[in-house]
Backbone as a ProteinNet text record, in pm:
[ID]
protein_1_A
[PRIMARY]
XXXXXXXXXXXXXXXXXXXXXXXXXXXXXXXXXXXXXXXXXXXXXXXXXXXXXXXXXXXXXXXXXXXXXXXXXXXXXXXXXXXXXXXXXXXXXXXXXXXXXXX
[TERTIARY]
84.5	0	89.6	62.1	161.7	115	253.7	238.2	157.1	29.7	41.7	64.1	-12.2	64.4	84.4	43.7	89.8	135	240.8	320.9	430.7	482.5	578.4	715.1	750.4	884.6	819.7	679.1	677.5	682.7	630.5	603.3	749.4	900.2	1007.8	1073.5	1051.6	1072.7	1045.5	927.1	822.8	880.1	929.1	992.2	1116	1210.8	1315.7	1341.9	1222	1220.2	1165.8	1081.9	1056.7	1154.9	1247	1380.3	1475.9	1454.9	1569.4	1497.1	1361.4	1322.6	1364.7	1435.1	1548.1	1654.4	1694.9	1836.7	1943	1979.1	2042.8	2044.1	1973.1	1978	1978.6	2010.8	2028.6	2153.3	2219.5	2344.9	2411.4	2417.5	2467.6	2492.5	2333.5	2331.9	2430.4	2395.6	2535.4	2672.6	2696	2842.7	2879.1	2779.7	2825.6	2830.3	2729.4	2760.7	2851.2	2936.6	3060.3	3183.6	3143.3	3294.2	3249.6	3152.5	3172.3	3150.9	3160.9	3198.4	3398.1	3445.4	3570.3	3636.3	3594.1	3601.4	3612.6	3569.2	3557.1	3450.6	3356.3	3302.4	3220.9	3279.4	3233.7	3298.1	3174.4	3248.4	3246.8	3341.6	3264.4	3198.8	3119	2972.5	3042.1	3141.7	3216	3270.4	3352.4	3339.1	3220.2	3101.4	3012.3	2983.1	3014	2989.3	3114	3241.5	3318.5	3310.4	3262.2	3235.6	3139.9	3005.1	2901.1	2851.1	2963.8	2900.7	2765.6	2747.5	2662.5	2687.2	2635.9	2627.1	2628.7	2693.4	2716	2569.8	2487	2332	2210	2271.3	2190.8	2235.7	2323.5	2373.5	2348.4	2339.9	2317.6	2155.7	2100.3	1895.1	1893.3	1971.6	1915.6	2008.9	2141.6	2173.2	2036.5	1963.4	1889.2	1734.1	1706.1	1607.9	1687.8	1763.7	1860.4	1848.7	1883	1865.9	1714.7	1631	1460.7	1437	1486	1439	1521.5	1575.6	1683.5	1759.1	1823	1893.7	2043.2	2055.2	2205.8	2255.8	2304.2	2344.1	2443.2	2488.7	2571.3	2611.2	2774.7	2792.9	2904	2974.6	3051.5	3198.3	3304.9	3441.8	3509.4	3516.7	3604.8	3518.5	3515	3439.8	3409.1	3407.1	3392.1	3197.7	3146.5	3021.7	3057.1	3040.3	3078	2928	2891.8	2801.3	2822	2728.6	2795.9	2600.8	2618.3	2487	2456.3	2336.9	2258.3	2226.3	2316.1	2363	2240.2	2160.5	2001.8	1936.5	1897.1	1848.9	1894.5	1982.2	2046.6	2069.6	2004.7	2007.7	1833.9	1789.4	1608.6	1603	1641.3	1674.3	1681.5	1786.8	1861.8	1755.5	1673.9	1589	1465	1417.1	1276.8	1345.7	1449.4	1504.2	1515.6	1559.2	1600.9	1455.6	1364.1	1251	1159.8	1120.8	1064.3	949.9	914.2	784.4	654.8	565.2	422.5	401.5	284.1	238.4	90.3
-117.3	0	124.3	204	319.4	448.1	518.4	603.6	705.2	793.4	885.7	989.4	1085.8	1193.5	1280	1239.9	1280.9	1273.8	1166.4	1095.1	1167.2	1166.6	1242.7	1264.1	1116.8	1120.7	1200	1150.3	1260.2	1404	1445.6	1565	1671.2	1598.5	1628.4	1606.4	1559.5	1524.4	1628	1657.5	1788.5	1882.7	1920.6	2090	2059.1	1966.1	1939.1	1976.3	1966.3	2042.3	2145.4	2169.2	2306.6	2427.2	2396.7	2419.4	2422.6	2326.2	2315.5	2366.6	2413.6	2454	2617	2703.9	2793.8	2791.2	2870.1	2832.2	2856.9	2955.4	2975.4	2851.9	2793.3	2701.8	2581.6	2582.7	2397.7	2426.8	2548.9	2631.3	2551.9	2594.2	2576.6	2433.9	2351.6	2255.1	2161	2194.1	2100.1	2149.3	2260.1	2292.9	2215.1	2155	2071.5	1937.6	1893.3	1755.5	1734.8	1854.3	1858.5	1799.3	1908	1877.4	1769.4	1708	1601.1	1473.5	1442.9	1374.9	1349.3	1507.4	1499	1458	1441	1402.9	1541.5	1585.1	1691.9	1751.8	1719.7	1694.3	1856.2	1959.2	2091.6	2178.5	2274.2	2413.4	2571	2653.6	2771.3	2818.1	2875.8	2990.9	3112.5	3152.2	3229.8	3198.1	3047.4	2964.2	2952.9	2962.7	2951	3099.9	3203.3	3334.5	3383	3293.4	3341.5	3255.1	3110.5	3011.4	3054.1	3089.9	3073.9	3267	3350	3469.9	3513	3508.2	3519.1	3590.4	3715.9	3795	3694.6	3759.6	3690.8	3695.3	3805.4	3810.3	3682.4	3702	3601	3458.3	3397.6	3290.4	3288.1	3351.8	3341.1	3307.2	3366.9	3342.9	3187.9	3191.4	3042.5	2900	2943	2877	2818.2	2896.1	2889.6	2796.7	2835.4	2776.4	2607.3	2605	2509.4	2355.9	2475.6	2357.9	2349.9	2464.6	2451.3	2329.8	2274.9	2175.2	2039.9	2076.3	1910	1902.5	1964.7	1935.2	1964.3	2066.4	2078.9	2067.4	2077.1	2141.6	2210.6	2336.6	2433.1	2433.5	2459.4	2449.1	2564.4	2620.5	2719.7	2638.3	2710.6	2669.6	2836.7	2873	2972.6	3087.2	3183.8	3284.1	3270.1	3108.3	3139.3	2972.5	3017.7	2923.7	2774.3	2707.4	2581.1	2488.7	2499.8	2400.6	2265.3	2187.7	1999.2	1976	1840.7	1775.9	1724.6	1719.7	1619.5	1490.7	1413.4	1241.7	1165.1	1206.6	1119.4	1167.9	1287	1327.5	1338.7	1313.5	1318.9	1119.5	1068	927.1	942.3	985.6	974.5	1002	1137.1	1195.3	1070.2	1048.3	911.7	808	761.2	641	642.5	810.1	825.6	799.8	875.5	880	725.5	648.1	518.4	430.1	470.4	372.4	333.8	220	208.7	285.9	324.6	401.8	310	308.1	218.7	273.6	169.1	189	229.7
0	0	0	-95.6	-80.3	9.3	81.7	206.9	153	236	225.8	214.9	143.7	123.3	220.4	376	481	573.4	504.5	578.1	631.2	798.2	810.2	694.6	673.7	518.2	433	404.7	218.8	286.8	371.9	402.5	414.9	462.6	455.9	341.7	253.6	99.2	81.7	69.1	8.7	48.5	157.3	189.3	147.4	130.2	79.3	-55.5	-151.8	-257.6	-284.7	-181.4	-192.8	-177.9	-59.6	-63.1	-181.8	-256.2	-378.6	-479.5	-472.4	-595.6	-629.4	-560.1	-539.1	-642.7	-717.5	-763.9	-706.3	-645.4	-557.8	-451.9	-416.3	-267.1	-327.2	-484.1	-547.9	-591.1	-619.6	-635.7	-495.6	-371.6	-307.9	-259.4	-220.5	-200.8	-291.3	-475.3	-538.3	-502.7	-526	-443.7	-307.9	-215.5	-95.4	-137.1	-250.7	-280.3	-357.1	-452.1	-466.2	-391.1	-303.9	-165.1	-107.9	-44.4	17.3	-71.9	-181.2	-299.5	-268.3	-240.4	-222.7	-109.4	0.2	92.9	163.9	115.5	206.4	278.5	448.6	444.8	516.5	502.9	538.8	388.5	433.6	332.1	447.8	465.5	483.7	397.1	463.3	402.2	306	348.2	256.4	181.3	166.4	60.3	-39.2	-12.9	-105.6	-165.3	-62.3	-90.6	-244.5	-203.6	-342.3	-461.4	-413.6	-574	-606.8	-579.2	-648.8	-657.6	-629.5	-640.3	-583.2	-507.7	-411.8	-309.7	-231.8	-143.8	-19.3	70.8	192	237.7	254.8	313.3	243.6	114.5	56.2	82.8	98	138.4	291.8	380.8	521.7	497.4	461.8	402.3	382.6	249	179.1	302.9	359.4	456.7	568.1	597.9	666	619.9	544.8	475.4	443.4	379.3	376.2	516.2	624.3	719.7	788.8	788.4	822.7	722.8	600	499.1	565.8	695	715.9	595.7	504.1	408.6	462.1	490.7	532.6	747.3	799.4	881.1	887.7	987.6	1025.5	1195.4	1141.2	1326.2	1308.7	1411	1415	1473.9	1389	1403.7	1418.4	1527.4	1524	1510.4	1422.5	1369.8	1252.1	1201.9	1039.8	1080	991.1	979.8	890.7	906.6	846.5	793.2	650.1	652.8	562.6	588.4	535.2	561.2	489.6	369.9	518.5	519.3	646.2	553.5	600.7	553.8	554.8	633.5	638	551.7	559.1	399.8	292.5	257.3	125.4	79.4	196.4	161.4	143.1	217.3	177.4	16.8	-3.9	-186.3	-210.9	-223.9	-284.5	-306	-178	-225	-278.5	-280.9	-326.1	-472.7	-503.9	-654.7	-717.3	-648.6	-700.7	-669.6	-630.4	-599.5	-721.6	-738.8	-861.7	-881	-998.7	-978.7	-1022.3	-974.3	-1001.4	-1156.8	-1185.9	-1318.1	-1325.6
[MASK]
+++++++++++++++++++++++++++++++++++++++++++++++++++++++++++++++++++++++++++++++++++++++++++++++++++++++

């Protein structure tokens, strides 16, 4: 029987793309699945502020929205902001993507 559509998972799916439906905040989000592809498993925020040309204010916004979607988290190192992929959701992505679809 397939989940509803108000199911706590779809319902975090759902803001998950509502979140990415942003360009800017699918901008960023691939720039992290970039680096942690590399093993690299943080970026600073000002890191994203000089790859992707992006205003530091606007990247602090979509940062935010970012993790209200469980997509990313942020923790502080020093005086600089550090954000990295929330590993549970980016495996949920992953299996709605790979799930077969009904007919």
């Amino acid at each position: 029987m397939p989940a509803s559509p108000d199911t706590p998972s779809l319902r975090a799916l759902a803001e998950a793309f509502r979140a990415l439906s942003n360009p800017n905040r699918l901008a960023m989000y691939r720039e992290l699945l970039v680096h942690h592809d590399h093993s690299v498993k943080s970026c600073a925020l000002q890191d994203l502020v000089d790859r992707l040309d992006i205003g530091a204010p606007t990247v602090s916004h979509h940062t935010r929205e970012l993790v209200v979607a469980g997509l990313v988290e942020v923790e502080r190192s020093g005086r600089y902001l550090h954000c990295r992929l929330n590993d549970e959701m980016r495996a949920r992505l992953a299996q709605f993507f790979d799930a077969p679809c009904g007919d």
